[in-house]
C-alpha positions in Angstrom: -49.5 11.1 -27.8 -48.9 13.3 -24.8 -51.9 14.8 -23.3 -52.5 18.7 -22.8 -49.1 19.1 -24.9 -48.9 22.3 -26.1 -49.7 22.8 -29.9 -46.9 25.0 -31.6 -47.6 26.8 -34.3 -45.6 28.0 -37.8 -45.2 31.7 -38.4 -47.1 30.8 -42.0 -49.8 29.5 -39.7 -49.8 32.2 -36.8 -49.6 34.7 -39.9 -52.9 33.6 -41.6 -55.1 33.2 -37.8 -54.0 36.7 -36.8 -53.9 38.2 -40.1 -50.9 39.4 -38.8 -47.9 39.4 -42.1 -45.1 37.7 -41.9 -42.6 40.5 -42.1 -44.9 41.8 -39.4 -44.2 38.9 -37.3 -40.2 38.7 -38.2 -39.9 42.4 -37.5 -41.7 41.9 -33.9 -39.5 39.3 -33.0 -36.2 41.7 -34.2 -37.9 44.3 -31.8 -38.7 41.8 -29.1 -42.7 42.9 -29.4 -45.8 41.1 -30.1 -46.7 37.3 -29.6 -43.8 35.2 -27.4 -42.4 32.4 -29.4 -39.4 30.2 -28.7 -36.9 28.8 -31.1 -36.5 25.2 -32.0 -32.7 24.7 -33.5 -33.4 27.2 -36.7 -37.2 27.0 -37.0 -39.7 29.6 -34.7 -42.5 28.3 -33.7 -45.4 30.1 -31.1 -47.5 28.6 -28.9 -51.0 28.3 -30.0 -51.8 29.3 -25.9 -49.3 32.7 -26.5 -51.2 33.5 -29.5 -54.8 32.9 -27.9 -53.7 35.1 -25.3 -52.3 37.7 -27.6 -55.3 37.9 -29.6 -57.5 38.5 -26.2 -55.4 41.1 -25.2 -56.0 43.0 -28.7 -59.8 43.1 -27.2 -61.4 46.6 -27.6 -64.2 47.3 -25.3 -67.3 50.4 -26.3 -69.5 51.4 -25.1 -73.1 50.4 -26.0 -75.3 53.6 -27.5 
């Protein structure tokens, strides 16, 4: 096994961590929106870093009452 490899991710997978559909996902990629992913011959697969990241960035910050 290589080590710090990058783990790729299915858009079935991706779909059920971000709660994100997959039409959702399909229509971001038509768009060229949302998470990155790259294209292995037919299949898309994202990177699990990509979708870390893109769930941080969703972050909201308040204010504490």
């Amino acid at each position: 096994m290589i080590k710090n490899f990058p783990k790729y991710l299915t858009e079935r997978e991706v779909s059920e961590y971000t709660r994100i559909g997959m039409k959702t996902l399909q229509q971001h990629r038509w768009k060229n929106t949302g998470i990155p992913y790259h294209k292995f011959g037919g299949t898309v697969r994202y990177s699990e870093e990509d979708v870390l990241q893109y769930m941080k960035n969703c972050r909201v910050e308040t204010e504490i009452a």
